[in-house]
N, C-alpha and C positions, 0 to 999 in steps of 0.2 A: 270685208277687210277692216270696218272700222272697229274702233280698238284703239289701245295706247301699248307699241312697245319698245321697252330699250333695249339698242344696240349697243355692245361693245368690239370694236377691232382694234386690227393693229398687226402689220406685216412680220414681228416679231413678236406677237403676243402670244406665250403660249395656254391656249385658253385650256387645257386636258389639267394642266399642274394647276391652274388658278381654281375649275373645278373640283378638283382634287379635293380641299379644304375650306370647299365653301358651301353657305348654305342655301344659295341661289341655284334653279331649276330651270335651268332652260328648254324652251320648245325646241332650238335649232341652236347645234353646234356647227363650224366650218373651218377646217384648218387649209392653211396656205398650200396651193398646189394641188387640191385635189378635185377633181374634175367635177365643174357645175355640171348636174342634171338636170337639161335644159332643153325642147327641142328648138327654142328657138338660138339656144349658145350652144349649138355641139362643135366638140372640142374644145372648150373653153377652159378655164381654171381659175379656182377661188386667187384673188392676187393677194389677201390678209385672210387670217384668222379672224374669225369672230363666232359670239354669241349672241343670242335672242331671247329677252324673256318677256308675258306677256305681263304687263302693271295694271291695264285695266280690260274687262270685258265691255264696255258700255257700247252699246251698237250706234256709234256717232253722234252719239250727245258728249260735245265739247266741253259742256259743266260737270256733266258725270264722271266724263275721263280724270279731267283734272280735280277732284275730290276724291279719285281712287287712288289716282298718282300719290298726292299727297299723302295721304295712308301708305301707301307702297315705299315713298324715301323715306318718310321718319321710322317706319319698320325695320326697316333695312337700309340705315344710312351708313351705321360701320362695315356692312360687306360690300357697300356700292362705294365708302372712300377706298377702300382696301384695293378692288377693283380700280379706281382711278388712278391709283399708285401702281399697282403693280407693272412688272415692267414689261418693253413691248405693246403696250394699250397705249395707242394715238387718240383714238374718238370714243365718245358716249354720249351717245343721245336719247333723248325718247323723243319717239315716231308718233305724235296725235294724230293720228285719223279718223275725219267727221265728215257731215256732211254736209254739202251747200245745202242751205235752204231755198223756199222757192219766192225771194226777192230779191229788188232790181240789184243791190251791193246787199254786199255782208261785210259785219264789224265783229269780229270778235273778241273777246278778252280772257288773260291767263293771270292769274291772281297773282300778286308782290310775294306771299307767301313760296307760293311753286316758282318763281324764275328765282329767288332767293336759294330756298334749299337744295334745287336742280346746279346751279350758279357754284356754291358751295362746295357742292359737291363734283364741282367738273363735269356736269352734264351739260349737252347743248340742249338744246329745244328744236323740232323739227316739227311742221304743218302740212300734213296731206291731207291737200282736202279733195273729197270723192261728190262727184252728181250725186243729186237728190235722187232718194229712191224714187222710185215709180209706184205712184198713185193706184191701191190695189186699187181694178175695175169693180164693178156695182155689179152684184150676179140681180138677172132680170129674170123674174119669174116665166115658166111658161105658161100662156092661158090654155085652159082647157077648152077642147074643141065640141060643140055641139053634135052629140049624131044623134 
């Protein structure tokens, strides 16, 4: 799951017409009302609209995410204010997901640049952070047996 991406919602957002004329791609679109596909929500229902696009691939490197990020809003900062204007959008954030490392606290840090331009632009900032992977095991040779 790590990665960085931003979410747009909004209970009146109509995200089909914002799509419409824009030149942002989302992995995931979801309008209001329409039934999560979920086993663990059956019966449930999206309660807003939203989209999802991915800003950064970096597989949980926190520095990497936010140096893609940052390429990603200045690229596309007039379709992401257009987006924060448009109507029906309550929320936008981007999602950083990384990963703990493996000591006793962690400190992390998000450059003045990125909560500036995100800030700006009406985006919130969001922090998931995921367990440390697991430590590939050591393959151990077989010895060969005397006959």
């Amino acid at each position: 799951m790590p990665g960085c991406v931003l979410h747009a919602s909004g209970k009146q957002f109509a995200v089909d017409a914002f799509l419409a004329e824009s030149s942002l791609i989302p992995y995931m679109v979801c309008h209001r009302g329409d039934p999560i596909r979920s086993v663990a929500r059956p019966g449930r229902r999206y309660e807003e609209s939203s989209l999802s696009l991915d800003t950064s691939s970096a597989d949980g490197d926190l520095e990497a995410e936010c140096a893609d990020v940052l390429q990603f809003l200045r690229t596309h900062a007039s379709e992401l204010a257009r987006l924060a204007q448009f109507p029906g959008v309550t929320d936008i954030r981007l999602d950083f997901a990384y990963n703990r490392r493996r000591t006793s606290f962690q400190c992390d840090y998000l450059p003045p640049e990125l909560l500036f331009l995100a800030g700006s632009l009406r985006i919130g900032i969001e922090l998931s952070l995921y367990p440390a992977p697991a430590k590939p095991r050591k393959k151990v040779k077989a010895k060969k047996r005397n006959t």
